[in-house]
Structure formats: C-alpha cells, structure tokens
Residue, then its C-alpha position, 0 to 999 in steps of 0.5 A: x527357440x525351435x519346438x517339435x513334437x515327437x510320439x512315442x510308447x512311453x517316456x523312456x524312449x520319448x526322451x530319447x528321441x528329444x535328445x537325439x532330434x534336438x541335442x542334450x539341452x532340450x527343454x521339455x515343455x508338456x507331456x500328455x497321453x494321446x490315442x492314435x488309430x482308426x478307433x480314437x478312444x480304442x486305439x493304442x495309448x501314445x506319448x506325446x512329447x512337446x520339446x523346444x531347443x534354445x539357440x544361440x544364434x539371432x536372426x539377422x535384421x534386415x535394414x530397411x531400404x531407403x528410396x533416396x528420391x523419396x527421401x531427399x529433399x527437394x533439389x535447389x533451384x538454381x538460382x542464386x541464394x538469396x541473403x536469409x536462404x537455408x543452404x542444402x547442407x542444412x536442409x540434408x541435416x534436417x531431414x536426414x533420416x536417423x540410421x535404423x537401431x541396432x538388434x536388441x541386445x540384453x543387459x549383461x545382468x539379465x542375461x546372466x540370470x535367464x542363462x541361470x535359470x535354463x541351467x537350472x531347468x534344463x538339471x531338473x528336467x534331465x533329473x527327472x527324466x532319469x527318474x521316470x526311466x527308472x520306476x518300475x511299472x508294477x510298483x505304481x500304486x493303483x487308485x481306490x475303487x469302490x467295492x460295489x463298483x471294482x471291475x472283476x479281475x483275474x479269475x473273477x472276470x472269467x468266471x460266470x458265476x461271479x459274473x452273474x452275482x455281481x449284476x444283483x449288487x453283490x461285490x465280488x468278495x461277497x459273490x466269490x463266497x456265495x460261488x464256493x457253496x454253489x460251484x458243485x452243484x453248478x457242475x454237477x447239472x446240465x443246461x440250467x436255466x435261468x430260474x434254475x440258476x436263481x433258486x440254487x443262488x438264493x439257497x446259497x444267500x439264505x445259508x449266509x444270513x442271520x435273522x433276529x425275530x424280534x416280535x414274532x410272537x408274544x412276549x413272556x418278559x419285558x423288552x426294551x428296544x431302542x433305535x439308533x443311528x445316523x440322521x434321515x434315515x427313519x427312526x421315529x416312523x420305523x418306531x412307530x411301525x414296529x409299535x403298531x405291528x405288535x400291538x394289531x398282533x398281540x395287543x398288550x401294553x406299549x410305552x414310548x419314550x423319546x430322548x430326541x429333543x434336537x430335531x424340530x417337530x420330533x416329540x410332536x411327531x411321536x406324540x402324534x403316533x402315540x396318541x393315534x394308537x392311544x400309547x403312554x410317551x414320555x420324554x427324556x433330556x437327561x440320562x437320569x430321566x431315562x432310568x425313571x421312564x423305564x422304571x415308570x414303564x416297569x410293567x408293560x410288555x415292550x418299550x419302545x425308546x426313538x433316538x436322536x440321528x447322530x452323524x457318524x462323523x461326530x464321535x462326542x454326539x456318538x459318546x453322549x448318546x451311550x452315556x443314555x443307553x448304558x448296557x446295565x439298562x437291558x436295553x437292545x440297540x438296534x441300528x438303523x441303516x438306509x440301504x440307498x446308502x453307498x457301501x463304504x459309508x455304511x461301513x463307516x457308519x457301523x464302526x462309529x456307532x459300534x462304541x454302543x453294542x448293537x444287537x441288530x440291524x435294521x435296513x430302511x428304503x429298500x423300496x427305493x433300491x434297484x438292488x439289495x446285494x449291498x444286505x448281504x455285502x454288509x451281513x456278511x462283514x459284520x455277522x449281525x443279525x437282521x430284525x427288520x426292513x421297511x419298504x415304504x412310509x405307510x405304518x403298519x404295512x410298510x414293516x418286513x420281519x424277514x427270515x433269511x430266504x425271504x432276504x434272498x428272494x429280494x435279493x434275487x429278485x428280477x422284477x424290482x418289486x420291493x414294496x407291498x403297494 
C-alpha cells in the first residue's frame, strides 16, 4: 500500500489532488485542518489529506543464498565403507536443507471479502467526497454562543459605543439599545472624556429600567410578601434582611411564616431571626395552614412568607409551590435571583418560575460580581420590575432598596466596589 500526504485549501481541490497523484481507487485515510506560515496558530488554515493506493502488485521474495561448504556435510573419508556405515546419499537426505516457502498467498474466500470490503470503502469515500464538493459554505450551521460571550460582529464590532458598553457586561442586543438613546447626543459633542462618556451612558441605562419601592415608606394596609425561587440563593437571610429593614425604619407589626420544611436547619434559622427581632413565626406544611397563618396575622403591618428553593428543572416542585401561594391570597411573589448566575440560566429560571406570577425581582450577590450589565440584560427582556439587592450577608445592612440610576451607577461602576463594607 503506498501513502502520501497532500495540503490543500480546502477539500474540493484536496480530492482532486489525491485522485490525480494516486489514481480514482485512492483510500483516504484522515483529514484534519492544519496552519501553515511563519505565525503558527495565525497562519492561514490547510487541508491536510492522508491517502493511500492499494497495489496490486508483491514485492518479489528474495531466496535465500546457500553457502554450499557450509551446509554440506562432511565429505567422506576415503576409505573403504565399513559393513554398518551410512552412505553420503543418506547422509545428503538427512541434511538436505528444505527448500524456502513460497510467497504468502490468500485463501480465495478471504481474498473475495477484503477485495468486497475496499469496494465497499472506496464507494463511500467517493460518495461523500461528491458530497463535501457540494455543500454550500454559507448554509453551514454556526454554533451557539453565549449572549454575554458572542463577539461583536458586523456593525457592532466597528462601532465604539457598543464596544465600549460591552466591557461592563452589557451584551450586544442590550448595548445596541442603550447606543440608539445615546448616538445624538454622542455626535453632537466634542472630545468626551471618559467620565463624560460614563454619565451620558448611566442617564441612558436609568431611562431603561424599572423599580418597585416595596417599603419605602410606612405602610397604610397590610402587605404580604413572599420569596421564591431556585436553591442557594439566599431566601431566609434576604427575608429576614427586609424584616429588619422595615422594622428599625418604621417599627409596626411583622409576622413570619416559613412553608420551607425541606432544608435541613431552615425553620431553626428563621426562628432564629425571629427571636433576635422578637417576630411572631409560624410554620406552614400544607396550603390549608397557610391560609389560617395569614389570617391569624390579619392585623399586622407586613408579612413576611420564606419559600423552599425549587430547581427550576423540577416543573412538579414548581407546580406544588403555586398550589401555596394561590393569586386570590394577595400574596406579592417576588423572585430571587443570583446575579453570579450565567445569563442563559437566569433565563430559564424566569420562565419555570413564571407559572406563579412574579411581582418583582430581587438580585443577590451582586457583591460577588466583577460586573452588573447581566441587570439590565435580563430587566430589559422580562420588563419586571426591580425591589431590591443584597450585596453581603450582613442583616440589615447588606439591603439596596435602588432606584433606577442607583442601578446604573453600579452598573457603570469602574471601581468594583459593590459592598457597603
């Protein structure tokens, strides 16, 4: 079998080449995509084609050459052969050395089925080089990229603006937006800094957003608000973070009720919480219990209702969780989301969820994030309103009640400090 190697531009002329060099009932053996030039990994790609050609022809055995005084046995003495005495014919017969095996030659049954099967390989190889000649390069399907990761393309990686949104987290959809309200105003100035840039940037990023000031201020009627959403992401300790807020604000009345009865430690926890803030708390294992806490709590200010973590992959954990908060409770959910959380399953995490309706959203971590751009990529696909972020585990402090141009500060904020320690 004879193998080349043969580089080309790409497959089509790659074939070409193998079939010119070794004839039409070539094998190919692999293919793979090579870089040739100085630069390595910068030079221009390659086509590199390993081939073979079976021939038909053996190469000849060569017969080994027979040292006749080596091999020959002694000769006779010459003397007359004693009675009893083996002849030299005899000892020739003896001794002489068997003549050297013929070339290997197949069985005709095994060679009819290794002669089928290249038939058989050399009609698919030659089948799918007529298909590879024939696909059209720009009906290829190109791979799924993550939003936040997607390189700008086209007019977005030649224009600055985008550019420069994208380096805060801001994906490109998102930043094309923010670029529309700012362009005019962009063009119609001379020589902006930086920080002239920034502050037309955050005018922009507050014009898109949405707040919800939950407790910004005493409370005529009773509230009832509950946390929900996927596991680790800091129900209990948001909870008792907004309790503590609104009581050192406004004082009034608070209750606590838990249905999270799945997580090791968790009633202890917000027993805990309300004993430290002296709250009534009551916990709940069926939906019936539910409606009589809330009605033992029908007279105070604002309660407080912590929630089980659901994956959002678990549609029936999801389902059960609604048959608690049922809308004619006027109970205001309020889904909690990590913002160290990627794009794409924050996504997801909205969607499951959104069998309940969801009344705001509330960002944890944030102080954990090197950029907040994924706030507005999600704020401005769902149009939900924001009612808080936590950017610590301290209780109160660690609590943002943030209007929109608060939200954009930290968004645009160069100095990654996101904490209130």
């Amino acid at each position: 079998m004879q193998v080349k190697v043969f580089e080309a531009k790409d497959m089509a002329s790659g074939l070409k080449m193998v079939k010119d060099a070794l004839g039409p009932d070539a094998l190919i053996l692999s293919t793979r995509t090579i870089r040739s030039g100085t630069f390595g990994v910068m030079g221009k790609p390659m086509m590199e084609i390993t081939a073979a050609v079976d021939n038909t022809w053996q190469e000849p055995v060569e017969r080994p050459e027979y040292d006749r005084r080596r091999e020959l046995p002694p000769s006779r003495p010459q003397r007359s052969k004693p009675q009893g005495d083996i002849s030299y014919e005899e000892i020739w017969a003896q001794n002489k050395p068997a003549a050297p095996a013929p070339p290997y030659q197949q069985q005709p049954s095994a060679n009819r089925e290794i002669q089928n099967e290249l038939a058989e390989l050399r009609s698919i190889v030659k089948g799918l080089s007529s298909r590879i000649s024939g696909i059209d390069s720009s009906a290829l399907r190109k791979p799924y990229v993550e939003p936040e990761f997607a390189a700008t393309t086209g007019a977005s990686a030649l224009d600055p603006v985008i550019g420069f949104l994208t380096g805060y987290g801001i994906n490109p959809e998102t930043a094309q937006v923010v670029a529309r309200f700012t362009r005019d105003t962009i063009e119609k100035a001379n020589n902006l800094d930086r920080t002239e840039l920034t502050t037309i940037f955050k005018a922009a990023i507050a014009r898109l957003f949405t707040t919800e000031g939950t407790l910004n201020q005493r409370l005529t009627r009773q509230r009832r608000l509950s946390l929900i959403g996927p596991t680790g992401v800091g129900k209990t300790t948001t909870l008792a973070k907004i309790a503590a807020y609104y009581l050192s604000r406004f004082g009034g009345r608070i209750g606590l009720i838990t249905i999270d009865t799945y997580r090791i430690a968790a009633v202890e926890q917000i027993k805990v919480y309300g004993e430290i803030m002296r709250l009534p708390v009551e916990v709940v294992i069926r939906p019936q219990e539910l409606v009589e806490a809330l009605d033992k709590f029908r007279e105070y200010d604002l309660v407080l209702i912590d929630t089980a973590g659901r994956s959002p992959r678990n549609t029936l954990d999801i389902q059960e969780l609604a048959g608690f908060l049922r809308p004619d409770l006027g109970i205001e959910n309020n889904l909690l989301l990590s913002a160290t959380t990627r794009e794409r399953e924050l996504e997801e995490t909205i969607k499951r969820f959104s069998i309940l309706p969801i009344n705001t959203f509330i960002f944890s971590k944030i102080d954990e994030c090197d950029q907040l751009g994924v706030l507005l990529n999600i704020h401005y696909k769902n149009d939900t309103p924001i009612s808080f972020l936590t950017n610590g585990q301290r209780v109160p402090e660690d609590l943002i009640m943030p209007s929109p141009a608060a939200i954009a500060d930290l968004i645009m904020n160069d100095h990654g400090v996101l904490n209130n320690g």
